[in-house]
Phi, psi and omega in degrees: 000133166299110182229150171263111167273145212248076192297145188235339190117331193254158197307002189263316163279009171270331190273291178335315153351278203297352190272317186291260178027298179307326181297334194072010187318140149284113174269127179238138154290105159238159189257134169246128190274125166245167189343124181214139163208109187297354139324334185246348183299170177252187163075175154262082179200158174223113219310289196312337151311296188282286123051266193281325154300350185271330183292326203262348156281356178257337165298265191326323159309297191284340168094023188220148211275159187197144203212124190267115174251176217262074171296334198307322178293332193264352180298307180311294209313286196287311201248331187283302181316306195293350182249015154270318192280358185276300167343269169000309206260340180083027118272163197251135182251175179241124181288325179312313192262354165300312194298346187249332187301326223230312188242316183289308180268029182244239211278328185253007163293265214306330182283339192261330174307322199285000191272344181096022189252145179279314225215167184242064211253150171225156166251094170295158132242081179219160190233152184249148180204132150254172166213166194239158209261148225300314166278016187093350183275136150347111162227124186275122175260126190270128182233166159309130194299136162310350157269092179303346170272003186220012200298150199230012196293342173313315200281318172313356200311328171296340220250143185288169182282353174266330180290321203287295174358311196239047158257138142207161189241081163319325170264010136350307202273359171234160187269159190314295197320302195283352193270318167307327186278325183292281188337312157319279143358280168301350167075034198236127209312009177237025202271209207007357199294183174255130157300137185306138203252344207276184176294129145018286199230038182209341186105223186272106164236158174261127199281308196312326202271327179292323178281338202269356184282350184228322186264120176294155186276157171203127201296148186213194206239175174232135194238114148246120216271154170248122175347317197252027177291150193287323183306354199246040164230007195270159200284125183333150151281172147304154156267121170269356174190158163348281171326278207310303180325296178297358172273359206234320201272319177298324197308142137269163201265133180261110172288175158222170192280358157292333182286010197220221198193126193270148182223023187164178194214127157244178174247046185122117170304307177324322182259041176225179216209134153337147171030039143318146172210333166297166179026065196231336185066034184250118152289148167097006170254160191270342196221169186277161171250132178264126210288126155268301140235206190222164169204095216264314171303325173242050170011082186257149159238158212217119168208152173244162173239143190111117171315326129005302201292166202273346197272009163240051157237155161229178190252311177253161168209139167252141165212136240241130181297342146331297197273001170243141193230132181266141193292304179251096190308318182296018177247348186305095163319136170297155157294131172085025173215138153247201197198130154309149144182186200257132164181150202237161170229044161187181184248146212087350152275106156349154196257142186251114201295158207194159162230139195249170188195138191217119190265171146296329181224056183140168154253170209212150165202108146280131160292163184266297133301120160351053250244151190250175183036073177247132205235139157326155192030046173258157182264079161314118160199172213243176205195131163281064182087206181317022218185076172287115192268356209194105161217200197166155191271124160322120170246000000 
């Protein structure tokens, strides 16, 4: 089989190379060069140079052809513009999973088919399985990487049953330690590299020096709310239905600069995030204080102190029936059935028992527990045991 690997410069898509190769695959290497503007990188470097040399010795070690093509105008276009207006608006996007969505299993999916290749491999740590189904069709399963510190099936969460089709992750099925030991082993210049810490698509960046090249600074107040605001002791009301409750559990709480005590001054709500806890410059606390909300027309920022604290929990997440997308459509809910299931709303979180619900007019996910910093525009998804059928953006 003709497979393209989407070589990135790092030990993972170097181990994958080499792994389909063992397979006997026809392999081809391409490098995709993304978005790069060295004003916002840190150090003096530029990732994407170093990268692309690390990728083509190791295409040149297996012995397989390799060609870099040009992304940056579609990086700009699709994944950067959007997480300055995501910014903008006082949400937070994951730019990563815009990135498998939009481009690597989009437009360089589609460049490597056009390469005369069957298959797509990148090094995820996530594993694909199909089965085939009462009528005979096909259904491709996204399942969680055999390494539980590094499973990466979170960042896929956009992807379709058509995309998953033509994917594969080979080191799914193995952990960090042995995809570095295989490396070793093989003699190949990134078994040792460090994983990339940066954004997608730009490298090591500082997001704030990176948002301030578009979002302008503007001095707002920093508000501090206390344990004893009244909103967080007062009693539920009744509920007439499911729905009404969960519109009542998801609603963030609207501060005013009165519910608190002002402590401080930053430079633009846009450049901080739910449960923020860096770079706010506030002292004189027993414990850090943490970002609660945003109050973006008279550019407020709202915090409490302590991991703890109550106003950065919720119960519910709302998702606007537009923003949900099912990985396994034949799983999709009707109005007015729900379902268990297992989820998370960031990568690196532990997995959360859950109920998910589908209205006319949204979709709803109650935690079994409470979950803290849950931030507009982040991606929630769900999951059956071992296996994400589903997600969508938090509004």
């Amino acid at each position: 089989m003709k497979i393209v690997v989407g070589l990135s410069g790092g030990v993972d898509s170097s181990v994958t190379a080499y792994l389909l190769q063992q397979q006997g695959h026809e392999v081809i290497g391409l490098f995709m060069r993304n978005w790069n503007d060295a004003s916002v990188t840190l150090e003096d470097e530029c990732p994407w140079i170093e990268d692309s040399n690390d990728a083509l010795l190791v295409a040149q070690k297996l012995g397989i052809p390799y060609q870099v093509i040009d992304m940056s105008e579609l990086y700009k276009e699709r994944i950067v513009d959007y997480m300055f207006d995501e910014y903008q608006k006082g949400r937070t996007p994951n730019p990563d999973v815009l990135c498998n969505r939009e481009v690597k299993f989009d437009v360089f999916m589609k460049t490597a088919l056009s390469l005369g290749a069957e298959k797509v491999a990148t090094g995820h740590y996530a594993r694909v399985h199909s089965t085939i189904d009462e009528d005979g069709k096909e259904i491709f399963h996204l399942l969680i990487g055999k390494d539980n510190n590094k499973d990466q099936s979170y960042f896929l969460c956009q992807l379709s049953q058509d995309q998953l089709s033509k994917a594969l992750f080979p080191i799914g099925e193995l952990t960090k330690p042995e995809v570095r030991e295989i490396a070793k082993e093989q003699g190949l210049v990134t078994a040792d590299k460090k994983d990339s810490q940066g954004l997608c698509f730009i490298g090591k960046v500082s997001l704030p020096i990176f948002l301030q090249q578009q979002l302008v600074p503007k001095e707002g107040e920093i508000v501090e709310i206390f344990n004893d605001f009244a909103e967080y002791s007062k009693p539920q009301p009744t509920f007439n239905s499911k729905q009404e409750e969960l519109e009542y559990l998801s609603a963030k709480i609207n501060y005013k600069r009165e519910d608190g005590k002002v402590i401080g001054k930053h430079q633009g709500a846009q450049f901080f995030t739910i449960g923020q806890s860096k770079g706010l410059g506030i002292g004189g606390h027993k414990e850090s204080c943490f970002i609660i909300s945003r109050e973006m027309e008279n550019n407020i920022i709202f915090v409490g102190e302590g991991r703890s604290f109550p106003g950065l929990f919720r119960k519910a997440l709302k998702i606007d029936n537009s923003e949900v997308h099912w990985v396994r459509e034949d799983l999709r809910l009707k109005n007015g059935e729900s379902m268990d299931v297992l989820a998370r709303i960031r990568y690196r979180q532990t997995l959360e028992k859950a109920k998910i619900y589908q209205f006319e007019d949204g979709f709803f996910m109650e935690f079994e527990n409470p979950q803290s910093a849950i931030a507009e525009g982040q991606f929630a998804a769900w999951y059956l045991e071992d296996e994400l059928i589903g997600s969508g953006v938090i509004s």
